[in-house]
KOLBA-699213 format. One record per residue (C-alpha): residue number from 1; residue in one letter; y, z, x. Coordinates in steps of 0.5 Angstrom, whole numbers, plus 2048, in hexadecimal, padded with zeros to 3 digits. Layout:
<lummis>
LUMMI  pos  code    v    w    u
LUMMI  NUM     A    Y    Z    X
...
</lummis>
This chain:
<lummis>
LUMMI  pos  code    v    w    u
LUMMI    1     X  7D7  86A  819
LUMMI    2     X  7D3  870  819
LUMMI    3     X  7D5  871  811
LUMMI    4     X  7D0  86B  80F
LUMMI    5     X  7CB  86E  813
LUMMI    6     X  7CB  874  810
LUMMI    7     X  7C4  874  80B
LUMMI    8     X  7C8  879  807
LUMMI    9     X  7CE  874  805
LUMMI   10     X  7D0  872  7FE
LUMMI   11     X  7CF  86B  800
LUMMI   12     X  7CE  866  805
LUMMI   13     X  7C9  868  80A
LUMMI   14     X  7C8  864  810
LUMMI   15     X  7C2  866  815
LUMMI   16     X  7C3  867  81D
LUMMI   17     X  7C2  860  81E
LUMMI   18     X  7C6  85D  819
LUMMI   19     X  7CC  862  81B
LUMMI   20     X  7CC  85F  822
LUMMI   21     X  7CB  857  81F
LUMMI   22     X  7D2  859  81A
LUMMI   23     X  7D5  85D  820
LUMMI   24     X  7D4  857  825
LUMMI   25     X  7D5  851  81F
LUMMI   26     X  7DD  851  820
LUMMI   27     X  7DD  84F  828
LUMMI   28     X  7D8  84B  827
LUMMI   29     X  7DC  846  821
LUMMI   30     X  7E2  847  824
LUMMI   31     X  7DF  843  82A
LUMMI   32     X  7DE  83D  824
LUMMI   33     X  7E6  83F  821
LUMMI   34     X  7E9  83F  829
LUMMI   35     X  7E5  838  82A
LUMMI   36     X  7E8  835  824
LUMMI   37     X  7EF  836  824
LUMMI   38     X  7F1  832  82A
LUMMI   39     X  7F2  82C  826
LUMMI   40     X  7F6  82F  820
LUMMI   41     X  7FA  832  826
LUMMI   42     X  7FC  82C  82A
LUMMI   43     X  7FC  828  823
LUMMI   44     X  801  82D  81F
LUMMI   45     X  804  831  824
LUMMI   46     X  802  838  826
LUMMI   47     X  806  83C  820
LUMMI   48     X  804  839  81A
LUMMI   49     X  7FD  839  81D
LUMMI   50     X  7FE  841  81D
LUMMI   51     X  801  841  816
LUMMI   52     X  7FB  83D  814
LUMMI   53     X  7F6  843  816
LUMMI   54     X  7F9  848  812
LUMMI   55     X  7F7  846  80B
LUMMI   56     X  7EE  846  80D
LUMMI   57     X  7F0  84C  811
LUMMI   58     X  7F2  850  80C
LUMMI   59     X  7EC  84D  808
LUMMI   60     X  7E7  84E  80C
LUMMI   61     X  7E9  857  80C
LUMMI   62     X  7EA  857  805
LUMMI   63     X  7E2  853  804
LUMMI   64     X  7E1  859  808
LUMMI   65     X  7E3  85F  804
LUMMI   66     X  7E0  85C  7FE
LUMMI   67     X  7DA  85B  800
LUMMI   68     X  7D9  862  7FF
LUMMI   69     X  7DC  862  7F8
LUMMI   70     X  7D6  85D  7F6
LUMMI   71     X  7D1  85F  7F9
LUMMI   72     X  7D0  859  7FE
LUMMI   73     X  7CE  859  805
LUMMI   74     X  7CF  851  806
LUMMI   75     X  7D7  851  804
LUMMI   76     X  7D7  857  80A
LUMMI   77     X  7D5  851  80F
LUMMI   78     X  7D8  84C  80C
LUMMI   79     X  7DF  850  80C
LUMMI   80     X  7DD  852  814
LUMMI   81     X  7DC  84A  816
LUMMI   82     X  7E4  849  813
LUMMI   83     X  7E7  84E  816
LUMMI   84     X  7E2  84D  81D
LUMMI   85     X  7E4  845  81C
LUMMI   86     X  7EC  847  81B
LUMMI   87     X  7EB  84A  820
LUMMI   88     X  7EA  846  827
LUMMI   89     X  7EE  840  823
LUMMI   90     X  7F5  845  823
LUMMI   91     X  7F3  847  82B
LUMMI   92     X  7F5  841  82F
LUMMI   93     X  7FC  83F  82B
LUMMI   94     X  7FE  846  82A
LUMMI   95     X  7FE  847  832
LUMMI   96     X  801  840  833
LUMMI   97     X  807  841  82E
LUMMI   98     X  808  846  832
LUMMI   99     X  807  843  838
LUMMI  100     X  80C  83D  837
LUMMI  101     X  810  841  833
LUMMI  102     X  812  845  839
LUMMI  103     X  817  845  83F
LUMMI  104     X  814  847  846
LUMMI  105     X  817  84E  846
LUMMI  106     X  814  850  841
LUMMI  107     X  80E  84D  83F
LUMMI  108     X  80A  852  842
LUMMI  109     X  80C  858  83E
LUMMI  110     X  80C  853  838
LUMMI  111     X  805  850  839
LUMMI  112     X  802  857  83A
LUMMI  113     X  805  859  833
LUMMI  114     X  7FF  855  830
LUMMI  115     X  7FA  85A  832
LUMMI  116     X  7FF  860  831
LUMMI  117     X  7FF  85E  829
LUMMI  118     X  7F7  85C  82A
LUMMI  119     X  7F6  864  82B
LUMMI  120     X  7FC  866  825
LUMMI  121     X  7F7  863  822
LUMMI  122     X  7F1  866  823
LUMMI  123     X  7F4  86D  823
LUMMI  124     X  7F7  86B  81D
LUMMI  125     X  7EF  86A  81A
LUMMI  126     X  7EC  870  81E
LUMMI  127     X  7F2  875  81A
LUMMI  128     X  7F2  872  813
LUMMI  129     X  7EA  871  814
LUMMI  130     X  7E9  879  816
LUMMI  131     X  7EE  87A  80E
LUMMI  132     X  7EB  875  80A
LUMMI  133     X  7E4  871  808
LUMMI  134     X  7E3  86B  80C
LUMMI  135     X  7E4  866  806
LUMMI  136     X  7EB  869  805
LUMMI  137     X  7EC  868  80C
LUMMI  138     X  7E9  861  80B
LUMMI  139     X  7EF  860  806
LUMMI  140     X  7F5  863  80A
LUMMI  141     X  7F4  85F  810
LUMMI  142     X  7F3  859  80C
LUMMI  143     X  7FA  85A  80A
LUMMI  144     X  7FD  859  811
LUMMI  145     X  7FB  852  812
LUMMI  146     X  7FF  850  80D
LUMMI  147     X  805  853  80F
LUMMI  148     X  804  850  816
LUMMI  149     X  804  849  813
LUMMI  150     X  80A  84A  80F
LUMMI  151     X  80E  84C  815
LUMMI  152     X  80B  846  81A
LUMMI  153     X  80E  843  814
LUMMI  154     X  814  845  816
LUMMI  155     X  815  843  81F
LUMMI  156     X  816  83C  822
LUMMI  157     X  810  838  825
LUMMI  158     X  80F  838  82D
LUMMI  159     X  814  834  830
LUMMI  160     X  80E  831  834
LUMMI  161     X  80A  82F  82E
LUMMI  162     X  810  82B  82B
LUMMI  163     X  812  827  831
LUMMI  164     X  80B  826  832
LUMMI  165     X  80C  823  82C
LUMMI  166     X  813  81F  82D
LUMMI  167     X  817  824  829
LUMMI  168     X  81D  825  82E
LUMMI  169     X  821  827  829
LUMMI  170     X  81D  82C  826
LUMMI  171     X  81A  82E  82C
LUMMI  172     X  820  831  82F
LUMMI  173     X  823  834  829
LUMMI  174     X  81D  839  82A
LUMMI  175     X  81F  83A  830
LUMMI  176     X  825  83B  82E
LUMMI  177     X  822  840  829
LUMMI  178     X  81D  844  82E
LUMMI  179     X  823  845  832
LUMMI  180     X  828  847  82F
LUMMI  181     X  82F  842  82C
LUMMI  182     X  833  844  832
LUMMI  183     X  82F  843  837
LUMMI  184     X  82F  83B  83B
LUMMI  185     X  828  839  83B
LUMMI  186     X  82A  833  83D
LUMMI  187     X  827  833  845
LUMMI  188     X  820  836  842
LUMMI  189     X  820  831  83C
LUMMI  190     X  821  82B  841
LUMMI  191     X  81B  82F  846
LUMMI  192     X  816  82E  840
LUMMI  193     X  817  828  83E
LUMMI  194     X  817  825  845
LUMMI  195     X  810  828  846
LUMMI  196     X  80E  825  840
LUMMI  197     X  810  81F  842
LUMMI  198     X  80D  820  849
LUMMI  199     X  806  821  846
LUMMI  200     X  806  81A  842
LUMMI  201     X  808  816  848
LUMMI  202     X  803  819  84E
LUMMI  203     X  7FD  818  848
LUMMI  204     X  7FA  812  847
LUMMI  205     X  7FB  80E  841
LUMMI  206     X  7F2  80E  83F
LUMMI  207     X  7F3  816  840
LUMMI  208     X  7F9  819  83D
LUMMI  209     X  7F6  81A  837
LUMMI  210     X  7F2  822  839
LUMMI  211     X  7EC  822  839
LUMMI  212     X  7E7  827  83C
LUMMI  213     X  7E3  822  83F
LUMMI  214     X  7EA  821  843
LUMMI  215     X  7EA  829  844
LUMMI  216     X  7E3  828  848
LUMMI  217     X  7E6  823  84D
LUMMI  218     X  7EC  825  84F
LUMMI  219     X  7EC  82B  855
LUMMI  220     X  7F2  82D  854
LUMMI  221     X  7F1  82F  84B
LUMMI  222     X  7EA  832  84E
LUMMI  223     X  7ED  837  852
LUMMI  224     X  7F2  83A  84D
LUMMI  225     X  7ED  83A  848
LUMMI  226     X  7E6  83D  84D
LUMMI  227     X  7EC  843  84E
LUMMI  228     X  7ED  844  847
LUMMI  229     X  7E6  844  845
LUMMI  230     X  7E4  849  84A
LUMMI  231     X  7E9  84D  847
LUMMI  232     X  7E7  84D  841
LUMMI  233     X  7E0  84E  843
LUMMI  234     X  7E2  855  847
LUMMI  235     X  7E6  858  842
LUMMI  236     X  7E1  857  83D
LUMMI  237     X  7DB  859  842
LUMMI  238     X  7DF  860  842
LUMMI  239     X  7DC  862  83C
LUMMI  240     X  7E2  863  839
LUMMI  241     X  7E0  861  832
LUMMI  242     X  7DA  864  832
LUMMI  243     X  7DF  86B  833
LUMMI  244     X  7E3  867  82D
LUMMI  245     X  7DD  866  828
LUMMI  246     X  7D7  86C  82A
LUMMI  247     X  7DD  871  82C
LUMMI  248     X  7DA  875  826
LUMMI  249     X  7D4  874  828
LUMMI  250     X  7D5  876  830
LUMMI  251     X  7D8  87C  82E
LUMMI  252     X  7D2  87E  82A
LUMMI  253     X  7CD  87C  830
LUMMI  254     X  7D2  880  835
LUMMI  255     X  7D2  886  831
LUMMI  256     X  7D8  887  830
LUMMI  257     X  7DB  88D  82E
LUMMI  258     X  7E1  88A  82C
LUMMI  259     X  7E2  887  824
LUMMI  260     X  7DE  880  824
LUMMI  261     X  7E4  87D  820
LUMMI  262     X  7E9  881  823
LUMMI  263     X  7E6  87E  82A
LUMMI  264     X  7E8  877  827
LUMMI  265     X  7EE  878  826
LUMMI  266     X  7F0  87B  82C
LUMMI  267     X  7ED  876  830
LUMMI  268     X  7F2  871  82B
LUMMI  269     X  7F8  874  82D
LUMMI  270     X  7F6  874  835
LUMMI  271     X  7F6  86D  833
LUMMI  272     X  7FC  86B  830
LUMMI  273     X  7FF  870  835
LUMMI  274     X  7FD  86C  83B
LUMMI  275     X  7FD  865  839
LUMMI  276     X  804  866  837
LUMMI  277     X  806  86A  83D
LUMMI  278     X  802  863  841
LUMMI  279     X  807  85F  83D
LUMMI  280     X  80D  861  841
LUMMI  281     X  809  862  849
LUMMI  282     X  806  85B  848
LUMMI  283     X  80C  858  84B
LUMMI  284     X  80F  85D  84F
LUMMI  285     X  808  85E  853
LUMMI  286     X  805  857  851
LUMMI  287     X  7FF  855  84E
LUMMI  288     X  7FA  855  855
LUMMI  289     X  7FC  85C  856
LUMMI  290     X  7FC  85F  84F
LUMMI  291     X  7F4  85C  84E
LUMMI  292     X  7F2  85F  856
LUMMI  293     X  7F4  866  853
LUMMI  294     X  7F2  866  84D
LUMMI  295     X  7EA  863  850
LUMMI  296     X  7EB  86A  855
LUMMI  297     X  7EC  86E  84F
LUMMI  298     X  7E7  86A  84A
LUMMI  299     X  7E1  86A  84F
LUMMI  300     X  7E3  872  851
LUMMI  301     X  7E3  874  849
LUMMI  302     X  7DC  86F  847
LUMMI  303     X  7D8  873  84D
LUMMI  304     X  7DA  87A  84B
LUMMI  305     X  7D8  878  843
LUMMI  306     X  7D2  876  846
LUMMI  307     X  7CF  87B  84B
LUMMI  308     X  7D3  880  845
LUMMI  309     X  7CD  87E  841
LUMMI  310     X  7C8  87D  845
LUMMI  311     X  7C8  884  847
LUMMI  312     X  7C7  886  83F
LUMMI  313     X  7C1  882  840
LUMMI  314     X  7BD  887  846
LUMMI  315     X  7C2  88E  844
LUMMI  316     X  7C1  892  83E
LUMMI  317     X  7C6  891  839
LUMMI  318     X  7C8  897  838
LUMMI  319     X  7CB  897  840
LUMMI  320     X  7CF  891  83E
LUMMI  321     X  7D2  894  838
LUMMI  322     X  7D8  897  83C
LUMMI  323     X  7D9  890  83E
LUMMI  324     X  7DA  88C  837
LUMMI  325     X  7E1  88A  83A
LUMMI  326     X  7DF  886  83F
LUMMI  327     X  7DD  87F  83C
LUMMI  328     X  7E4  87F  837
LUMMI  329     X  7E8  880  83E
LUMMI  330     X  7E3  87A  842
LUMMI  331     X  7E4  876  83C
LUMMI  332     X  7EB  878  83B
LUMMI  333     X  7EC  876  843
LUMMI  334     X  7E8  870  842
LUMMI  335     X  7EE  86F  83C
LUMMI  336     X  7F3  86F  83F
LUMMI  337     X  7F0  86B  846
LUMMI  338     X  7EE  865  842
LUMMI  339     X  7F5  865  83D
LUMMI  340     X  7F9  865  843
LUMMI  341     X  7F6  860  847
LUMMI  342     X  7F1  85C  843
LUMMI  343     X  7F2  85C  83C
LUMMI  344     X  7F8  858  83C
LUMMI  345     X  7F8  854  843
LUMMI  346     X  7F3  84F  843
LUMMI  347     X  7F6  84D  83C
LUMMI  348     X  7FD  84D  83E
LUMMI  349     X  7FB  848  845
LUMMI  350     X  7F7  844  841
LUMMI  351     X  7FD  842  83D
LUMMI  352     X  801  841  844
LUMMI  353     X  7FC  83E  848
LUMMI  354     X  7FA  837  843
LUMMI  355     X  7FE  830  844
LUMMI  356     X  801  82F  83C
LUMMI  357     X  7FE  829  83B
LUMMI  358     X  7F7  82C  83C
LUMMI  359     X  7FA  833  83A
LUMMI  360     X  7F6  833  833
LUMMI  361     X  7F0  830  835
LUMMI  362     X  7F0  835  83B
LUMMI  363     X  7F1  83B  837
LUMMI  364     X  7EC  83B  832
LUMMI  365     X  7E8  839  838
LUMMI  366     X  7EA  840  83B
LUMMI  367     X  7EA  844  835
LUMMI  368     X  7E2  841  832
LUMMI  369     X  7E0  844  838
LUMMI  370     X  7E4  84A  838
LUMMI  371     X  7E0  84C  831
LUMMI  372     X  7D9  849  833
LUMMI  373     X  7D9  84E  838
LUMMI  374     X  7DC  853  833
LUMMI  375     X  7D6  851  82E
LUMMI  376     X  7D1  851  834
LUMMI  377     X  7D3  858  835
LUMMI  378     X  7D4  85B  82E
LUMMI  379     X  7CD  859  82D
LUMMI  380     X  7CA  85B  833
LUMMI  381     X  7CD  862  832
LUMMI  382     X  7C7  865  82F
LUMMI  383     X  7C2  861  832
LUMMI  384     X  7C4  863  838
LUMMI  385     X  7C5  86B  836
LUMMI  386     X  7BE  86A  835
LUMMI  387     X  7BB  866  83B
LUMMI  388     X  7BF  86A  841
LUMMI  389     X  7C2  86F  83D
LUMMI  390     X  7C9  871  83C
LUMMI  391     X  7CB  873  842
LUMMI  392     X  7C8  86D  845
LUMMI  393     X  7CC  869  841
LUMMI  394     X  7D3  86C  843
LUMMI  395     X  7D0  86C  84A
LUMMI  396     X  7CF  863  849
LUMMI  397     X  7D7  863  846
LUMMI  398     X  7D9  867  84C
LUMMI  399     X  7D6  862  851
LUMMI  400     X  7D9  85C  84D
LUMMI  401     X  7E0  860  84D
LUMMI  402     X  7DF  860  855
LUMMI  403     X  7DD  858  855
LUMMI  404     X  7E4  857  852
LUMMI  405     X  7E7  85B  857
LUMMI  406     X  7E5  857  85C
LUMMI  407     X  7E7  850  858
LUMMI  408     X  7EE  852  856
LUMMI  409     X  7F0  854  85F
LUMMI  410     X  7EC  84E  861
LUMMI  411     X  7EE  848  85B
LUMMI  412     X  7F3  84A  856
LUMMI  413     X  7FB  847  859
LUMMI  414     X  800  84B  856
LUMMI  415     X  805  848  851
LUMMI  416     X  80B  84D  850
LUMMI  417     X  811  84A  850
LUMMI  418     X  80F  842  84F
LUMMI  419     X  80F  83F  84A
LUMMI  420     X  80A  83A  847
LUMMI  421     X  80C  835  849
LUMMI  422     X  80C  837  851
LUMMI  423     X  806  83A  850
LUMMI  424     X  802  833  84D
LUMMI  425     X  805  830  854
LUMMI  426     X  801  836  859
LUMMI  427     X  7FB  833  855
LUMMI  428     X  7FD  82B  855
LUMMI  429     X  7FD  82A  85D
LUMMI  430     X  7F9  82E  862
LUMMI  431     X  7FC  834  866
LUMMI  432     X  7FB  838  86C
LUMMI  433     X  7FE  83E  869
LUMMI  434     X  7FB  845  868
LUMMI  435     X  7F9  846  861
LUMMI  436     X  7FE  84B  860
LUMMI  437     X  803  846  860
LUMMI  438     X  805  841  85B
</lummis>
């Protein structure tokens, strides 16, 4: 971004206010893509509803790098509308297939692997993008969607989905494929079905189709989507794709002594390091823990970034200058809380908390208020930049990270070690249980 927004670039040039708008277009479309998918996720299962978003995908990067070729700034935001659209429509059914594809044990570490291959990716950008020009990098990162859809091509539809579908015999041969031919799949199968067949009986024949309306009237789907809504509201209030979007930019506002591009890079692979080592903690130490921790250490990082550059505001620069480590370690430490903790969870629980019959129309319920926030805050950044200051807005980050806190001890159960479908019975009927046990 700030190449187009250099006066002296050979060609597109976008001003300040039409960077911010081109920054914050993808969220705001992949709410519409994420709203869209749940029909074509429930009606032709979750894989092929993945295959299906490789092809616009790629589309919308190549439209992108060749807007710089032609000279058009409109081919630029139509190829960022595809690929903010494709987007939110891959969310939900890439943490559901996941979801149903796993068993218990390891659902944890697996539905974190999401978030884990979401920061490879953006490492993947700020490394090429630091060596290329940025319609070059358009044109590689185009490629690999292409390659995921020929691998999706390749695994088995969720065994869920088949026999929501009365495809028994598909249905556990997926199974059986996700577990490995030597392994009995008989009592985990039969345990599945039954569920199934259990949310068929107890739903009354007028209300067996989904609907949002009948998510509205029943307490016991409100509770588990309130819990994952707030989630996502907190992960995306910490700021964290200000960081991932304007990182260059805060780097230059905190005068940094350290190589703006060098200090990207540096934050992305603090990213992936961390989710990944997040992958395997989420289900040894459970999801309540991982999520209390990680908005200790986020609040402690944002607070610190801000009284940082506060200070830059009322000393001399030149008394500061000795300190241009100071925002990359804060930042660096907000990194590390945020990918522990927040960057995968609220994902992961949202695939664990939703009944299967309402999980698609759950999901992208979820997911679209995920990327709102995510485009509220995006937008938002350099108006509030503006309005109350850089250091005031990581201080308002820091207070939502502290709300978060406080939600997560209070509201969330915790769900390592169930299995789906225990886990849609704690919702069904009511307890007295505390919220730390399912």
């Amino acid at each position: 971004m700030p190449l187009l927004t250099t006066p002296t670039n050979d060609s597109i040039y976008l001003s300040p206010d039409e960077a911010a708008w081109m920054t914050s277009l993808s969220p705001l479309c992949a709410i519409l893509g994420s709203l869209f998918i749940s029909w074509p996720m429930e009606m032709y299962g979750r894989r092929l509803t993945l295959v299906g978003t490789s092809i616009p995908y790629a589309a919308g990067f190549y439209l992108m790098g060749l807007s710089y070729y032609i000279n058009y700034t409109p081919l630029l935001y139509i190829g960022r509308v595809i690929t903010g659209l494709v987007t939110g429509a891959s969310t939900p059914p890439a943490q559901i297939y996941v979801s149903e594809c796993s068993s218990p044990r390891v659902r944890g570490t697996l539905g974190s692997f999401t978030a884990t291959f979401l920061a490879l990716g953006i490492l993947i950008a700020y490394v090429i993008g630091a060596f290329v020009e940025w319609p070059i990098l358009c044109f590689i990162l185009g490629s690999f969607p292409l390659i995921f859809g020929l691998v999706m091509l390749l695994v088995p539809e969720t065994p869920s989905w088949l026999l929501s579908k009365r495809q028994d015999t598909k249905a556990k041969k997926s199974l059986q494929q996700l577990r490995g031919k030597h392994t009995d799949i008989e009592e985990e199968f039969q345990m599945i079905k039954n569920h199934g067949k259990n949310v068929d009986a107890n739903e009354p024949q007028e209300q067996n189709r989904a609907s949002f309306s009948s998510i509205l009237r029943d307490v016991s789907l409100i509770k588990p989507l309130s819990i994952s809504v707030a989630l996502m509201f907190f992960q995306q209030f910490s700021g964290i794709n200000a960081v991932v979007y304007y990182s260059v930019t805060i780097f230059e506002e905190a005068g940094s002594s350290i190589d703006r591009f060098v200090s990207s890079i540096f934050i992305g692979v603090v990213q992936l390091i961390c989710t990944l080592l997040s992958a395997f903690l989420v289900d040894r130490f459970g999801r309540r823990l991982l999520l209390i921790v990680s908005g200790i250490f986020m609040t402690l990082s944002l607070a610190g970034l801000g009284t940082f550059l506060y200070l830059k505001t009322i000393v001399e620069a030149e008394e500061l200058d000795h300190l241009g480590w100071i925002p990359l370690c804060c930042l660096g430490s907000y990194v590390v809380a945020f990918s522990v903790g927040y960057g995968a969870i609220p994902f992961l629980i949202m695939g664990e908390l939703f009944p299967l019959q309402y999980r698609h129309l759950m999901s992208t319920f979820s997911t679209s208020f995920n990327l709102t926030c995510s485009f509220l805050v995006v937008r938002t950044f350099p108006d509030l930049i503006q309005s109350i200051g850089i250091y005031g807005t990581f201080g308002l980050y820091a207070t939502c990270s502290v709300f978060g806190i406080v939600f997560v001890v209070t509201c969330l159960p915790e769900t390592k070690g169930r299995t789906l479908e225990e886990i849609s019975q704690f919702f069904s009927r009511p307890r007295n249980e505390p919220v730390q046990d399912i």
